[in-house]
C-alpha positions as CSV (number, residue, x, y, z in Angstrom):
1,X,17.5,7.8,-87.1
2,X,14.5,10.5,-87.8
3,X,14.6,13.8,-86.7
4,X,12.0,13.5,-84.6
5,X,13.5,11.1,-82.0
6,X,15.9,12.0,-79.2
7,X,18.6,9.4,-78.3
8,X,18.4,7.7,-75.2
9,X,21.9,8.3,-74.2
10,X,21.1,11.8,-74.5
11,X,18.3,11.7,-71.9
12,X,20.5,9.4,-69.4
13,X,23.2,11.9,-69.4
14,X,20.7,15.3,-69.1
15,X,18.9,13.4,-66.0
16,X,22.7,12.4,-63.6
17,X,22.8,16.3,-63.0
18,X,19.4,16.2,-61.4
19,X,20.1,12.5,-59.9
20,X,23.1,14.0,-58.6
21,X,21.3,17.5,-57.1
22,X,18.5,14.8,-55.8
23,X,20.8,13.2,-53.8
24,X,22.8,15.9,-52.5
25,X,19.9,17.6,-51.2
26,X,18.6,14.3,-49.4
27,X,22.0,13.7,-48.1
28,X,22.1,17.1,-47.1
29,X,18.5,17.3,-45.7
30,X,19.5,13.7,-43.5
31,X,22.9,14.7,-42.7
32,X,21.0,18.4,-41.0
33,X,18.2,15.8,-39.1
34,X,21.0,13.6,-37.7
35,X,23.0,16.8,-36.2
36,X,19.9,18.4,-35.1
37,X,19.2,15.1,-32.7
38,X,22.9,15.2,-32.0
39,X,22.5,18.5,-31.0
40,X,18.9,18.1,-29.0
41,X,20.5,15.1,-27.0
42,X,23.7,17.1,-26.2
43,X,22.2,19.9,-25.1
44,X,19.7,17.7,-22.8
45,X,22.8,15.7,-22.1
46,X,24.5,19.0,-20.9
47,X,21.7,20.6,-19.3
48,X,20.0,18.1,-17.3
49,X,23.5,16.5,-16.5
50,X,23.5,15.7,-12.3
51,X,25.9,17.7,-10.5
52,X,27.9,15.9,-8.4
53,X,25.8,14.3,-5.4
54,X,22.8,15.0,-7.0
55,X,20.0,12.6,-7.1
56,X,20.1,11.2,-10.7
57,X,18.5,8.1,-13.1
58,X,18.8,7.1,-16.5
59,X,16.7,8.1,-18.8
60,X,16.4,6.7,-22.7
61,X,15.4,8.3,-25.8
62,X,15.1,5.5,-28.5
63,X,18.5,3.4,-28.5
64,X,20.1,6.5,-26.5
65,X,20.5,6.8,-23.1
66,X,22.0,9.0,-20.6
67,X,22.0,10.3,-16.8
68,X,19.9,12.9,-15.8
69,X,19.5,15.0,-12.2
70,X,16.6,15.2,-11.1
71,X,15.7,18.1,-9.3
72,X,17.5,19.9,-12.1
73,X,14.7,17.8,-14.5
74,X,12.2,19.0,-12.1
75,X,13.3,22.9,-12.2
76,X,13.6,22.8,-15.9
77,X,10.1,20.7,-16.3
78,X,8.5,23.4,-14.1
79,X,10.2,26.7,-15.4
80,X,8.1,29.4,-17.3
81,X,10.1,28.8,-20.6
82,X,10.1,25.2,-20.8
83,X,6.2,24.2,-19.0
84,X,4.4,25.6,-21.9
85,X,6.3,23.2,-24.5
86,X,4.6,19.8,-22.9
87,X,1.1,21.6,-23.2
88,X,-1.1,19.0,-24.6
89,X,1.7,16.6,-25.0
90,X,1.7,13.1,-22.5
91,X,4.0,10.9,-20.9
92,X,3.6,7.2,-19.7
93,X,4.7,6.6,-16.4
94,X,4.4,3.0,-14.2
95,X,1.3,5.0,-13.0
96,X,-0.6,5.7,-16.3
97,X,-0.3,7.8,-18.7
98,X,-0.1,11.8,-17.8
99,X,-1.4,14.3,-19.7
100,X,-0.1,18.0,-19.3
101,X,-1.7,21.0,-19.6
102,X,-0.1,24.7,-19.3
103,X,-2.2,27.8,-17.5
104,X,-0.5,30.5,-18.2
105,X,-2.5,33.1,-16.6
106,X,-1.4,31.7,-13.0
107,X,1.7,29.7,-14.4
108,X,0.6,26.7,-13.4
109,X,1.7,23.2,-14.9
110,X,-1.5,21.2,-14.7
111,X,-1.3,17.1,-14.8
112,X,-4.3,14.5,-15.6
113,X,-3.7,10.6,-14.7
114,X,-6.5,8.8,-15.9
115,X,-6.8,6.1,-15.1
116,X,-4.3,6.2,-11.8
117,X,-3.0,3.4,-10.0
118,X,0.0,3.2,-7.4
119,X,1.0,0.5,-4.9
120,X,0.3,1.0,-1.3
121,X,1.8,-1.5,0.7
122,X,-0.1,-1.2,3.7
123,X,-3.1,-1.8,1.5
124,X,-1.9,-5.1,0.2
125,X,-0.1,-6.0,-2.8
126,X,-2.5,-5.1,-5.9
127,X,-2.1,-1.4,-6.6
128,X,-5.4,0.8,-6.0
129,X,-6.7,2.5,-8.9
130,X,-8.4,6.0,-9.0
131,X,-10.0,6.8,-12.3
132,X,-9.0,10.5,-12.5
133,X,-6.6,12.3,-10.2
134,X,-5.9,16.1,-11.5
135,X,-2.7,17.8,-9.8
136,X,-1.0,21.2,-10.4
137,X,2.1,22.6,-9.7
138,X,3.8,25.7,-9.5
139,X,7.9,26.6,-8.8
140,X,9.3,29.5,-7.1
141,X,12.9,28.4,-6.7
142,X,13.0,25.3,-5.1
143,X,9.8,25.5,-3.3
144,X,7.0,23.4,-5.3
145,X,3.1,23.8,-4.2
146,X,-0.5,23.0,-5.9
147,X,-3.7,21.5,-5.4
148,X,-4.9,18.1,-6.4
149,X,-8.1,16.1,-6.7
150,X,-9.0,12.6,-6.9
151,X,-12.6,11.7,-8.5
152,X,-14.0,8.5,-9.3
153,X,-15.5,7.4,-13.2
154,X,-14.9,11.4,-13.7
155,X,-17.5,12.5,-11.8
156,X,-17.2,16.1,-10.4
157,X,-20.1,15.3,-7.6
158,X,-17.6,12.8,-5.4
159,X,-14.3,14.1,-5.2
160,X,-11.3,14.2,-2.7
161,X,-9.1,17.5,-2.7
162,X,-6.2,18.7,-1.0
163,X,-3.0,20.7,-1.5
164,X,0.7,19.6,-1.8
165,X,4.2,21.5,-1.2
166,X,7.1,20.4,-1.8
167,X,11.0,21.4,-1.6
168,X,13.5,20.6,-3.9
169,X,17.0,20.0,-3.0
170,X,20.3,18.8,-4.4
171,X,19.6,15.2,-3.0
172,X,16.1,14.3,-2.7
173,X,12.5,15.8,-3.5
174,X,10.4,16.5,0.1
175,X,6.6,16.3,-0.3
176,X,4.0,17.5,2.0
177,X,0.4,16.6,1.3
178,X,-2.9,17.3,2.8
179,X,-6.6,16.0,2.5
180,X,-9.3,18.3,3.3
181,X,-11.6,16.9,5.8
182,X,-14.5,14.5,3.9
183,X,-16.6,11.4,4.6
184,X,-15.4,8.2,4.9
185,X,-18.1,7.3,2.5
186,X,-16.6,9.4,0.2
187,X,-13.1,8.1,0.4
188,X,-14.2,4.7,0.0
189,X,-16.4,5.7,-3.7
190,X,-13.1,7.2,-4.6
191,X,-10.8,4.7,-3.9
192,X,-12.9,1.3,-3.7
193,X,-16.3,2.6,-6.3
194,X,-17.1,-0.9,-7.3
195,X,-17.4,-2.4,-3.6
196,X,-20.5,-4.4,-3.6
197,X,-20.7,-3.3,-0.1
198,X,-21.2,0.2,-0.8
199,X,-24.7,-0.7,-2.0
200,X,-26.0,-1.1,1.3
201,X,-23.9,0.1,4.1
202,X,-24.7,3.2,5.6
203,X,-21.4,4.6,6.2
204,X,-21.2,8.1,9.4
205,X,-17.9,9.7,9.7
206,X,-15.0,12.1,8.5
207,X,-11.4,11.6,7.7
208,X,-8.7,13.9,7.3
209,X,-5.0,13.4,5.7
210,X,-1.8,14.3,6.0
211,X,1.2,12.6,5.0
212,X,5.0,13.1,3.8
213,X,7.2,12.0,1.1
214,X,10.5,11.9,0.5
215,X,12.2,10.5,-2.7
216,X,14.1,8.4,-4.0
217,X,13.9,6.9,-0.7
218,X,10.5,6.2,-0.9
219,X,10.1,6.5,2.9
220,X,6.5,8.1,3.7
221,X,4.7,8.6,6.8
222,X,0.4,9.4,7.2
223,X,-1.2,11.7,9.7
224,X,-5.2,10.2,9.3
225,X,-7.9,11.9,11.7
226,X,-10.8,10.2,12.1
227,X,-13.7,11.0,13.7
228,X,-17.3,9.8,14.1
229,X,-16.6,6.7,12.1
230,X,-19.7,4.2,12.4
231,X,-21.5,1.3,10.0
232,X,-24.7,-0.1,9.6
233,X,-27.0,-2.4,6.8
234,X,-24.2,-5.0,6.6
235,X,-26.0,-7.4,8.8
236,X,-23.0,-8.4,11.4
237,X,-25.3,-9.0,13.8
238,X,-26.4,-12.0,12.8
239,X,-23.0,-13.6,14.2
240,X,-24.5,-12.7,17.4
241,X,-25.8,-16.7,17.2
242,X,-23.3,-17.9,14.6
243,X,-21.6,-21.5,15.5
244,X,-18.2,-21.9,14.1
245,X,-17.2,-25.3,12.4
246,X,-14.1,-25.4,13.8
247,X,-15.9,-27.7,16.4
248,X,-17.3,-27.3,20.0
249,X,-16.5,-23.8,21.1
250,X,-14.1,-23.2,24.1
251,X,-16.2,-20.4,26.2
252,X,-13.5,-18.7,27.6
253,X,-14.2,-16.0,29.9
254,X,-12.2,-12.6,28.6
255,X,-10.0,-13.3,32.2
256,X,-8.8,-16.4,31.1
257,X,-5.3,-17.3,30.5
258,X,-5.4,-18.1,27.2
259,X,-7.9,-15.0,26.3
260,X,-5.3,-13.0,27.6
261,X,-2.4,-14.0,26.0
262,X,-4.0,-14.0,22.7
263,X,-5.0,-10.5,23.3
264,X,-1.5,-9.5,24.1
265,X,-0.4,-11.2,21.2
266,X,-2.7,-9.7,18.4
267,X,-4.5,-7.0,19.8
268,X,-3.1,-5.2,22.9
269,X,-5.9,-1.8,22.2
270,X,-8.8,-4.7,22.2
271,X,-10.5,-3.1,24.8
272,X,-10.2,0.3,23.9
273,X,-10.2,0.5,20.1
274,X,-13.2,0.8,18.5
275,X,-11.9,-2.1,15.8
276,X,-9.4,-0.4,14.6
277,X,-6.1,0.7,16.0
278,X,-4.8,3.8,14.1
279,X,-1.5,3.6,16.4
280,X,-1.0,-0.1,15.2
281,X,-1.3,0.7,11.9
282,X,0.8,3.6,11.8
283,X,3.6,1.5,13.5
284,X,3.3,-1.2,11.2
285,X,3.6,1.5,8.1
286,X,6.9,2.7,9.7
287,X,8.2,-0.6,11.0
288,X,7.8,-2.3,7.3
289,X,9.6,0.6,6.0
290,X,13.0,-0.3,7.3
291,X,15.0,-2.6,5.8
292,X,15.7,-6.1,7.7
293,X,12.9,-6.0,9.5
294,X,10.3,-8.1,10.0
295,X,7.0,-7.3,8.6
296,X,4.5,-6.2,11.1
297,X,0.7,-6.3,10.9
298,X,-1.7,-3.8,11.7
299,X,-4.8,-5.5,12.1
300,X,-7.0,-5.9,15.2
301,X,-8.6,-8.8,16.3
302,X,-11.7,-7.9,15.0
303,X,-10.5,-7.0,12.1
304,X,-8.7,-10.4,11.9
305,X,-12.4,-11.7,12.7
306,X,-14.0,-10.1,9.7
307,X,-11.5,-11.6,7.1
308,X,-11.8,-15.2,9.1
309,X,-16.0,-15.0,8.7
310,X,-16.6,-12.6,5.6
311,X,-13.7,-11.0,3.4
312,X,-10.8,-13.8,2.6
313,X,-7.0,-13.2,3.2
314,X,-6.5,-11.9,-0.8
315,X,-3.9,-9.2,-0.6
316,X,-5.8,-6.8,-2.2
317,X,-6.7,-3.0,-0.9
318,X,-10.3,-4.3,-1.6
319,X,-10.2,-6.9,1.0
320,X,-8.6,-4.8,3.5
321,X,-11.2,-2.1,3.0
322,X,-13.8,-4.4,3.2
323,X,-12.7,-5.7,5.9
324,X,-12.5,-2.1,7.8
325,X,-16.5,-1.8,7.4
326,X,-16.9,-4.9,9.2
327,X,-15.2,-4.3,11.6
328,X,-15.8,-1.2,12.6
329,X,-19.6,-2.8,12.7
330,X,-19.2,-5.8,14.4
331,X,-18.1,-3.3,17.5
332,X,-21.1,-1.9,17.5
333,X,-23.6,-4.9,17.0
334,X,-21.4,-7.9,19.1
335,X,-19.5,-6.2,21.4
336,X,-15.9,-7.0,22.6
337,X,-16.6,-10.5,24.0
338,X,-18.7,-11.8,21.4
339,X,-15.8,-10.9,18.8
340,X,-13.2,-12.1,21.5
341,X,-15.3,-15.5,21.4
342,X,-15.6,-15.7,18.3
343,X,-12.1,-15.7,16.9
344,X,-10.7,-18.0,19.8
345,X,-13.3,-20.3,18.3
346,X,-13.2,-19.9,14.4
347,X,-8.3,-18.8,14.4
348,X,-6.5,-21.3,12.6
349,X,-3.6,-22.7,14.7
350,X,-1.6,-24.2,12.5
351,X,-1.9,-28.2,10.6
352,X,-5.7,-28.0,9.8
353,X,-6.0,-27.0,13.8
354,X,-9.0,-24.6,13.8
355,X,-10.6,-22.8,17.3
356,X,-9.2,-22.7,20.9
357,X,-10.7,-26.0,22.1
358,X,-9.4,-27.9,18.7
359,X,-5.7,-26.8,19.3
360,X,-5.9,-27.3,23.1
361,X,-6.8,-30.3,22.6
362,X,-4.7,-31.7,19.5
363,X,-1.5,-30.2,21.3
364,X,-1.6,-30.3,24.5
365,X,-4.7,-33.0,25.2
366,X,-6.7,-30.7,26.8
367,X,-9.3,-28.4,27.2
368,X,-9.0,-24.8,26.5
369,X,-10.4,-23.6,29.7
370,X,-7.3,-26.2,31.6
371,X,-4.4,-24.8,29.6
372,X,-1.4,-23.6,32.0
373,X,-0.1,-20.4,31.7
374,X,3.0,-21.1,29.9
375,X,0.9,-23.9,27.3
376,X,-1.8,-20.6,27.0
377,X,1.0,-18.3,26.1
378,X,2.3,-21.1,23.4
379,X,-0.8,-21.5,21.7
380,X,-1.0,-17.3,21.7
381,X,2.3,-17.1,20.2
382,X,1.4,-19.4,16.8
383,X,-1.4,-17.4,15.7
384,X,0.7,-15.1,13.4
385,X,2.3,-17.8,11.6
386,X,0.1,-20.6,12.7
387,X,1.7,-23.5,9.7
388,X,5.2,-21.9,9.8
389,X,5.5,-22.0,13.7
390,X,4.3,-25.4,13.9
391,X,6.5,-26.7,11.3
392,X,9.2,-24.6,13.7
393,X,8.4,-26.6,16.6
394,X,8.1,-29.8,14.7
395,X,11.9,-29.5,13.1
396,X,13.4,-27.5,16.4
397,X,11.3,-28.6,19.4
398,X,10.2,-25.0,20.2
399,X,8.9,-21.7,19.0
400,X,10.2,-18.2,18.9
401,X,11.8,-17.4,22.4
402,X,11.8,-13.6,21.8
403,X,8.2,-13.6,21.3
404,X,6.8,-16.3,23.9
405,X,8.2,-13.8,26.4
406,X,7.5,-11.2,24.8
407,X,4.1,-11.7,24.9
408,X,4.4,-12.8,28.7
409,X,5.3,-9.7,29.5
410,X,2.4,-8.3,27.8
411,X,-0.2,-10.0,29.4
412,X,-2.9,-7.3,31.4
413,X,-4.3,-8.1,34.6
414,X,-2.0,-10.0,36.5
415,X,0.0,-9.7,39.8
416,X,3.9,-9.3,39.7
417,X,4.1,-12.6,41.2
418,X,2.2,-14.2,38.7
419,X,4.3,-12.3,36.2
420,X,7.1,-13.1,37.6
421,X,5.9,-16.9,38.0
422,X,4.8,-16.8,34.1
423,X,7.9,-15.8,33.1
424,X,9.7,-18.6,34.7
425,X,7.1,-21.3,33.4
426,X,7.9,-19.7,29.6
427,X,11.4,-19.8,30.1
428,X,11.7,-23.3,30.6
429,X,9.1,-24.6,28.8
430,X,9.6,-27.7,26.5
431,X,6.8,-29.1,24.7
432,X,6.4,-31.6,22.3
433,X,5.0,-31.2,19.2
434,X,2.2,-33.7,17.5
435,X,3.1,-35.2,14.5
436,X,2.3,-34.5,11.1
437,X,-1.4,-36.2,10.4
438,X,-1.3,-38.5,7.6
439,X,-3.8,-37.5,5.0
């Protein structure tokens, strides 16, 4: 072997030292990673641990998880020390995706969800979406307060602001928000900006906010003030000579019985409402609220009119705010008994059954104008479930008992003795059902 040449089982043996070192240090280096997440998700563990009878969820952090409290999440999220760490940083929520930003100067903890989208259930069941909505908050104790302000396609020329407070205690997180008086236009480019209506409809009026919110129970309640709230360019007065295809139109006078029991069925604020009824609609958000109860609408009978000639039933906050312009301009170009008129001649009553005079008719074989007061009162009571009562009385041999006298007893303009008389006629009331049509 020359001089020259090193053996080879000299250089194996000089590199195992280094091999050795290598792989201490890398054991070493993993071994300090693995305790310094042990140590992060103790600490969390410890310090955001609920107390007992505090409001808590799980949280997971990769393939750990763990209970948190959360109004002990929210003091720490919200302290001095701690706020400035998510500056710049993000978090995904079932909302979108917040981004947070830290202002020291006022120590405020500012948050930007764009785009925003929560459910609103007395909006219908597709979530409305606002494309930015900025919020701040600020802690002192367990009192929370800020501002916050909801712009659409991140305009600063159309925006809705307001401020929040809040309280934080052991069990719950109570919110208090308010909505500076703006125009109802403005409300509607914020949350509805692509409405085709919007184009054309000159839209007069202010609205004002205030709610509460109390979580985790999710229960909410809204304070709206309107004023001044009128439309125009949408063309509703057109339906001032509309025919319905429902067939030959009933021409019931507002006093008749049938006109009246509808209205105490749907609408009992027809006359008085100017197409909507904020009472209605703020008892139908606190109704629907409570568990085991049956849902309750809000709508008016115009209203109910506008999504019968123009908008559609979709669920959708779109449709309902559509529908709102409509209305709200079909009082002022048809009046109350042109819109009373028209939705006794164009409601669907159940089995393909369109219009007053169709149903009178098909179920009772005769004319609208003829009905009795108890067969009147009958036909009132299907219109909320029109194909679900009539399959009802088709399996049972009658309708909802509660609500036929309920809405006897809601009927305006009568005499006790005819009250008294109606009530009777409901009471014992049989009626036989038509059978299904063969198609």
């Amino acid at each position: 072997m020359g001089r020259g040449k090193l053996s080879p089982w000299r250089d194996r043996s000089e590199n195992v030292p280094v091999k050795k070192t290598l792989r201490f240090v890398l054991f070493g280096l993993l071994a300090l990673v693995i305790t310094a997440c042990v140590a992060i998700f103790l600490i969390a563990k410890l310090a955001l641990a609920p107390a007992a009878g505090e409001w808590s969820t799980t949280v997971k952090a990769g393939p750990l998880s763990f209970e948190i409290g959360v109004p002990t999440a929210v003091r720490v999220a919200t302290s001095p020390w701690f706020a400035p760490y998510l500056d710049g940083r993000s978090l995904d929520t079932r909302f979108g995706t917040v981004r947070f930003a830290w202002k020291p100067a006022g120590e405020l903890l500012e948050m930007q969800c764009a785009p925003c989208s929560a459910e609103v259930p007395a909006l219908g069941t597709q979530p409305i979406r606002i494309e930015r909505l900025l919020a701040t908050v600020k802690r002192d104790g367990n009192t929370l307060n800020g501002t916050f302000e909801a712009t659409p396609q991140s305009t600063d020329t159309t925006r809705l602001q307001g401020h929040w407070d809040g309280k934080v205690t052991l069990k719950n997180l109570q919110l208090n928000a308010s909505v500076q008086d703006a125009p109802i236009e403005r409300w509607y480019a914020v949350l509805v900006p692509t409405l085709p209506e919007l184009q054309r409809a000159r839209i007069g009026g202010t609205l004002a906010l205030r709610g509460q919110l109390v979580l985790p129970e999710a229960t909410f309640a809204v304070q709206p003030v309107i004023s001044q709230f009128t439309v125009e360019g949408l063309g509703t007065e057109a339906m001032l000579n509309a025919r319905t295809s429902c067939g030959p139109s009933a021409r019931l006078a507002n006093d008749s019985w049938l006109a009246r029991a509808v209205i105490a069925a749907e609408d009992q604020r027809f006359f008085t409402h100017n197409g909507y009824d904020l009472t209605e609609i703020l008892a139908s958000i606190d109704n629907n609220q409570k568990p085991g109860q049956t849902r309750r609408g809000g709508s008016t009978i115009t209203q109910q009119l506008a999504k019968l000639l123009v908008t559609g039933s979709d669920r959708t906050a779109e449709r309902k705010l559509r529908e709102l312009l409509y209305a709200v301009e079909m009082e002022q170009t048809l009046g109350k008994a042109r819109i009373l008129q028209l939705y006794l001649d164009n409601a669907p009553w159940g089995g393909n059954a369109c219009g007053a005079e169709a149903a009178a008719r098909r179920y009772f074989k005769r004319s609208a104008r003829t009905l009795e007061p108890a067969q009147a009162v009958w036909l009132a009571a299907m219109l909320h479930k029109p194909q679900a009562v009539l399959e009802q009385w088709r399996q049972d041999g009658h309708v909802d008992a509660d609500r036929i006298k309920w809405i006897a007893e809601g009927i305006r303009g009568i005499s006790r003795n005819q009250r008294e008389a109606l009530l009777k006629g409901v009471a014992a009331a049989k009626f036989t059902a038509p059978e299904a049509t063969k198609q």
